[in-house]
KEKE-3310 file (N, C-alpha, C; in steps of 0.2 Angstrom, whole numbers, plus 5000, padded with zeros to 4 digits):
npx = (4842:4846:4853:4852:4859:4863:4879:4883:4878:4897:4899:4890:4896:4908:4906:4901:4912:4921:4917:4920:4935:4951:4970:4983:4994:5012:5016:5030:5043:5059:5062:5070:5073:5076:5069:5050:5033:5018:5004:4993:4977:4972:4975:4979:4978:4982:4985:4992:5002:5008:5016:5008:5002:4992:4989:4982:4983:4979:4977:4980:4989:5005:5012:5013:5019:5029:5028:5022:5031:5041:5046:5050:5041:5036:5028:5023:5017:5008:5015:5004:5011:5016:5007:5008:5017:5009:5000:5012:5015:5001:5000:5004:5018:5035:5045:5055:5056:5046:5054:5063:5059:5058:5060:5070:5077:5086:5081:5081:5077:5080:5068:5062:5063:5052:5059:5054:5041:5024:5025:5033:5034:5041:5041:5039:5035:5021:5009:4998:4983:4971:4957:4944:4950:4959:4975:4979:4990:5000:5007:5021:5027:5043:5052:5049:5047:5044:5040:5043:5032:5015:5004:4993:4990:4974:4962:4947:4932:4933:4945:4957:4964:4967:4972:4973:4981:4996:5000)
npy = (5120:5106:5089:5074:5061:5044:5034:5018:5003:4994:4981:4979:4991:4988:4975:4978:4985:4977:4972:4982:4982:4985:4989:4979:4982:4984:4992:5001:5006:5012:5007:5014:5002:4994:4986:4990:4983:4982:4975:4985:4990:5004:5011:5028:5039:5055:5070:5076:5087:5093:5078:5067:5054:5044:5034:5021:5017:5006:5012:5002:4992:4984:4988:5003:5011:5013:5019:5029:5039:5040:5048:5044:5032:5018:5015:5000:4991:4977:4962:4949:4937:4940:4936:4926:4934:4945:4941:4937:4948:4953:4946:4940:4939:4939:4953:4951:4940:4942:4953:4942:4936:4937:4952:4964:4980:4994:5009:5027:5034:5024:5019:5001:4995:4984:4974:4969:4975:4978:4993:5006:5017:5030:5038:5056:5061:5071:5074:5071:5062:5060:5047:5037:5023:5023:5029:5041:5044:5055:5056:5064:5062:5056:5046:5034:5017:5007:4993:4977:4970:4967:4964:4965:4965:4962:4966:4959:4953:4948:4939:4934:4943:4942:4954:4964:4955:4954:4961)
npz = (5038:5040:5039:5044:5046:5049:5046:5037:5045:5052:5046:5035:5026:5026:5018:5006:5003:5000:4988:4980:4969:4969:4968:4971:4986:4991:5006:5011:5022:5032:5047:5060:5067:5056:5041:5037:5033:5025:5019:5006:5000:4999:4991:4981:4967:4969:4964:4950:4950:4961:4958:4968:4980:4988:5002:5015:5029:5045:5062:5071:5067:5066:5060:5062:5072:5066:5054:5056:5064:5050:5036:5023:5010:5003:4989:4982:4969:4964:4954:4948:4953:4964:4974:4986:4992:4994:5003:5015:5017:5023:5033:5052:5051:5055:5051:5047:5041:5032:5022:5018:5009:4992:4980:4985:4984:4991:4991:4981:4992:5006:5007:5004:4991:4978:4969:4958:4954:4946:4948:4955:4968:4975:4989:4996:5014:5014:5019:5034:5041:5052:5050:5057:5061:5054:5046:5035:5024:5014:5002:4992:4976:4972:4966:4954:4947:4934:4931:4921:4919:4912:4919:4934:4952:4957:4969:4973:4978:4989:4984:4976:4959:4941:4930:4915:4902:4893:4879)
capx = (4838:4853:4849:4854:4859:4868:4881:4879:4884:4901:4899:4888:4901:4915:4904:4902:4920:4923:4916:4927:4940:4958:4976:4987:4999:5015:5019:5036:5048:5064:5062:5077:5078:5076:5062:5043:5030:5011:5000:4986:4974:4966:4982:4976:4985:4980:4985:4999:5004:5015:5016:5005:4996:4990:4989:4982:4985:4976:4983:4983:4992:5011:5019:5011:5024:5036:5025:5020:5037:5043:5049:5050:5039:5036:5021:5025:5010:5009:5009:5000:5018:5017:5002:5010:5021:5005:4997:5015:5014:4996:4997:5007:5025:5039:5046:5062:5054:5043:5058:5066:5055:5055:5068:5071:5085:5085:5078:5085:5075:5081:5063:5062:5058:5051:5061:5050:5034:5024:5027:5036:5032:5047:5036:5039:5026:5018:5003:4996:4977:4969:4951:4942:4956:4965:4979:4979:4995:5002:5016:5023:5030:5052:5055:5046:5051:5040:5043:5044:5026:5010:4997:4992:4986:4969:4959:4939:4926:4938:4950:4963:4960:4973:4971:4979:4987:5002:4998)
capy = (5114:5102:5083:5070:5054:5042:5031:5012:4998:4991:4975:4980:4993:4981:4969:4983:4987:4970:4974:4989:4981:4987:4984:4977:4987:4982:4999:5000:5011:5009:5011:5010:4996:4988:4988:4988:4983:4979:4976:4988:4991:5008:5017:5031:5045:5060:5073:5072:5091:5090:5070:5063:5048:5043:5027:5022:5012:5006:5013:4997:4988:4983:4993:5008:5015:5016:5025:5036:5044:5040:5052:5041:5027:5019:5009:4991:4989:4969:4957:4942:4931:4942:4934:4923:4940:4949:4936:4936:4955:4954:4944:4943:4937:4943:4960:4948:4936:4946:4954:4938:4934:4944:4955:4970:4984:5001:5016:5033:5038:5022:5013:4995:4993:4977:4975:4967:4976:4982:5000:5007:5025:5033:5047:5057:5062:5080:5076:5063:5063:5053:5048:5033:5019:5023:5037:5042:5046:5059:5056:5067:5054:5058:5042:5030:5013:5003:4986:4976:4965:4972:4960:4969:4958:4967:4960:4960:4949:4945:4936:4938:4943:4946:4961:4968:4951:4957:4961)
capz = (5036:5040:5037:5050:5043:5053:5042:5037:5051:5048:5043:5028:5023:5024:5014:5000:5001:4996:4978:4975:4966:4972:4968:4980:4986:4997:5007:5015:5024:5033:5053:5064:5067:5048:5036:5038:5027:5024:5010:5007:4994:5001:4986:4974:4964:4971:4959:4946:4951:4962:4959:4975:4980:4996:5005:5022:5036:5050:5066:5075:5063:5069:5056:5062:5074:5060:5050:5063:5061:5044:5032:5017:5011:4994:4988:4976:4964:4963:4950:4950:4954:4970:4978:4990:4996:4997:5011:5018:5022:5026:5041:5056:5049:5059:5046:5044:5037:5026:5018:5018:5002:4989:4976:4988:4985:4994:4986:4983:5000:5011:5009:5002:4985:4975:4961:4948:4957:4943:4947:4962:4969:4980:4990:5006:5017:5013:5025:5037:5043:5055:5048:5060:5063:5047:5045:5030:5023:5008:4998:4986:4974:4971:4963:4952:4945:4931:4929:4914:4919:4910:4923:4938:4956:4961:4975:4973:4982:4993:4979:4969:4951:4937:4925:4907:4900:4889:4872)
cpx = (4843:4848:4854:4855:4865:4872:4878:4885:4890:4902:4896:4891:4906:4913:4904:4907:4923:4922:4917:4933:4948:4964:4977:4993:5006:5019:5024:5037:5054:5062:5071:5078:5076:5069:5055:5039:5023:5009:4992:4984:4970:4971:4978:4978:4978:4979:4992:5005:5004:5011:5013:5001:4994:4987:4987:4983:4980:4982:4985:4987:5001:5017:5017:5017:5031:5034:5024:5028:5043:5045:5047:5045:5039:5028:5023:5020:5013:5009:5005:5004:5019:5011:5002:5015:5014:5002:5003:5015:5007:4996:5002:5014:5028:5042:5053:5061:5050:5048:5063:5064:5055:5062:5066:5078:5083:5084:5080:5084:5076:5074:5066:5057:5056:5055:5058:5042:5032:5025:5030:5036:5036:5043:5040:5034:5025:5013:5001:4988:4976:4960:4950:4949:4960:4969:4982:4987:4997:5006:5018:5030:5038:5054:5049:5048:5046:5044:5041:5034:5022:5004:4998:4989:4980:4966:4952:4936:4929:4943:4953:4962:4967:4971:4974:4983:4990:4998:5005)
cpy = (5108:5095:5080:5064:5050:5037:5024:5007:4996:4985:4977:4984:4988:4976:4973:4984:4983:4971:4980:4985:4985:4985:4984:4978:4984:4989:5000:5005:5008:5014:5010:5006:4991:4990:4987:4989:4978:4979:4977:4989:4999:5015:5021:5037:5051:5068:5073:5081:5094:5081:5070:5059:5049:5037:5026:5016:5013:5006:5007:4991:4987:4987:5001:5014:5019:5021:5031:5040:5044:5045:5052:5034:5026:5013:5005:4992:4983:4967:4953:4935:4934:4939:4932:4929:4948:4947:4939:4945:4957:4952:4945:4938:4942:4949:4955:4944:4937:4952:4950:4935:4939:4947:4962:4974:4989:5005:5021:5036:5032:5016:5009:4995:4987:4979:4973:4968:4978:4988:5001:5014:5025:5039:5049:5061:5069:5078:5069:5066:5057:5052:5041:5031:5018:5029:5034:5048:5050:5059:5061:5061:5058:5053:5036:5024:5009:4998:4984:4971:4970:4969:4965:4964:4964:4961:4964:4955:4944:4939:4940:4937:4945:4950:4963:4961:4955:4955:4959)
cpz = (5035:5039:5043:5051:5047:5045:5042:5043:5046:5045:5035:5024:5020:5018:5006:4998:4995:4990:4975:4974:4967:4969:4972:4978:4991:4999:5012:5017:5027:5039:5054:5068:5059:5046:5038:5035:5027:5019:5012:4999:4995:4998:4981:4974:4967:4966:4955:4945:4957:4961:4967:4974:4988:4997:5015:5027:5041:5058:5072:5073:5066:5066:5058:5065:5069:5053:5050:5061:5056:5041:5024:5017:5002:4993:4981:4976:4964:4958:4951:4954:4960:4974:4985:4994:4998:5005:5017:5022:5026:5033:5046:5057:5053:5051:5044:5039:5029:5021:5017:5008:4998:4985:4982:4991:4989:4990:4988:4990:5005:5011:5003:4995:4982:4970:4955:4953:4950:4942:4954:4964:4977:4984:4997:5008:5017:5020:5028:5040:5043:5053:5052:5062:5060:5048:5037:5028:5013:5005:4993:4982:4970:4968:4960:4946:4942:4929:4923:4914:4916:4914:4930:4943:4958:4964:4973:4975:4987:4990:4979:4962:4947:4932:4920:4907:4896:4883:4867)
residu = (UNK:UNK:UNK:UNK:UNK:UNK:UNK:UNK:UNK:UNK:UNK:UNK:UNK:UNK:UNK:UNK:UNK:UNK:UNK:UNK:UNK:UNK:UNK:UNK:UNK:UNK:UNK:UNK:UNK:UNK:UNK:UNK:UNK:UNK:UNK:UNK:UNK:UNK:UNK:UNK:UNK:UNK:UNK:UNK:UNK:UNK:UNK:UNK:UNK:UNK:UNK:UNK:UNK:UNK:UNK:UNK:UNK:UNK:UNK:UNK:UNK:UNK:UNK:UNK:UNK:UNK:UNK:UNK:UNK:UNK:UNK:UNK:UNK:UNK:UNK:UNK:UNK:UNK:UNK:UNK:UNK:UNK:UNK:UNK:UNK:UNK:UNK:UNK:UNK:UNK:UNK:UNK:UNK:UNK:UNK:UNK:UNK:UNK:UNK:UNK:UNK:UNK:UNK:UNK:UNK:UNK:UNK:UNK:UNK:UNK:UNK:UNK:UNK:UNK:UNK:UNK:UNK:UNK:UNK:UNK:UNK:UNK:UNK:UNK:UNK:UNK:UNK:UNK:UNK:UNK:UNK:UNK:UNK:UNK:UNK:UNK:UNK:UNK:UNK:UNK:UNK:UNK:UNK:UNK:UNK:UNK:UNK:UNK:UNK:UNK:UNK:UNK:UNK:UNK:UNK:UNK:UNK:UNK:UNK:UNK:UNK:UNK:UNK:UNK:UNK:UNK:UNK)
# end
């Protein structure tokens, strides 16, 4: 007595997506030839035994090849004072110029950390799945770095919102 429900077209998803509220993430790695790094919101802890989260990517995105055979990666939690470094990885900046901005040292594992991100999660990859045009990736999280900011940058209705002022 199966049911047989098609899903909903994508625009009107997309358009619901919109009012899921997100932080903004900037997920890096280190290919060879240099760093590579977007900004996603589609990051969420996954279990806290073993440490893991998971972050996805779309696989026609430019950073993908470098993902595709990554090792390491890290995900930068934003502040608010990152805005203009979120747009700059969102769009179609060369990767030099997009780590031309920004505090960014090397991490125990090689990927590009933010230095003053609000939180910074060092992971390596336990599992990758491919779900529609997104690969969805697993981290097991090896290193993690909270910054000194208590504002958070979340995206919701296709903005940008700030969240938790300092007490």
């Amino acid at each position: 007595m199966g049911h047989n429900f098609e899903t909903v077209e994508s625009t009107v998803f997309r358009h619901g997506m919109s009012r899921l509220g997100a932080a903004v993430n900037i997920v890096t790695t280190r290919a060879v030839d240099g760093p590579c790094g977007f900004t996603a919101s589609a990051v969420c802890s996954v279990s806290d035994t073993p440490a893991t989260l998971l972050a996805c990517i779309n696989r026609t995105n430019s950073c993908f090849p470098a993902f595709e055979t990554a090792r390491f990666f890290c995900v930068n939690t934003l502040a608010p004072s990152h805005e203009a470094l979120s747009n700059l990885f969102g769009g179609k900046t060369a990767m030099t110029e997009r780590f031309a901005t920004g505090n960014w040292v090397e991490g125990k594992t090689g990927a590009p950390v933010l230095e003053d991100a609000l939180v910074s999660f060092e992971c390596e990859l336990a599992h990758a799945v491919d779900q529609g045009t997104h690969r969805v990736l697993f981290g097991r999280v090896l290193g993690l770095c909270a910054g000194g900011n208590e504002e958070a940058l979340l995206y919701c209705a296709r903005r940008y919102l700030k969240v938790g002022a300092p007490s």
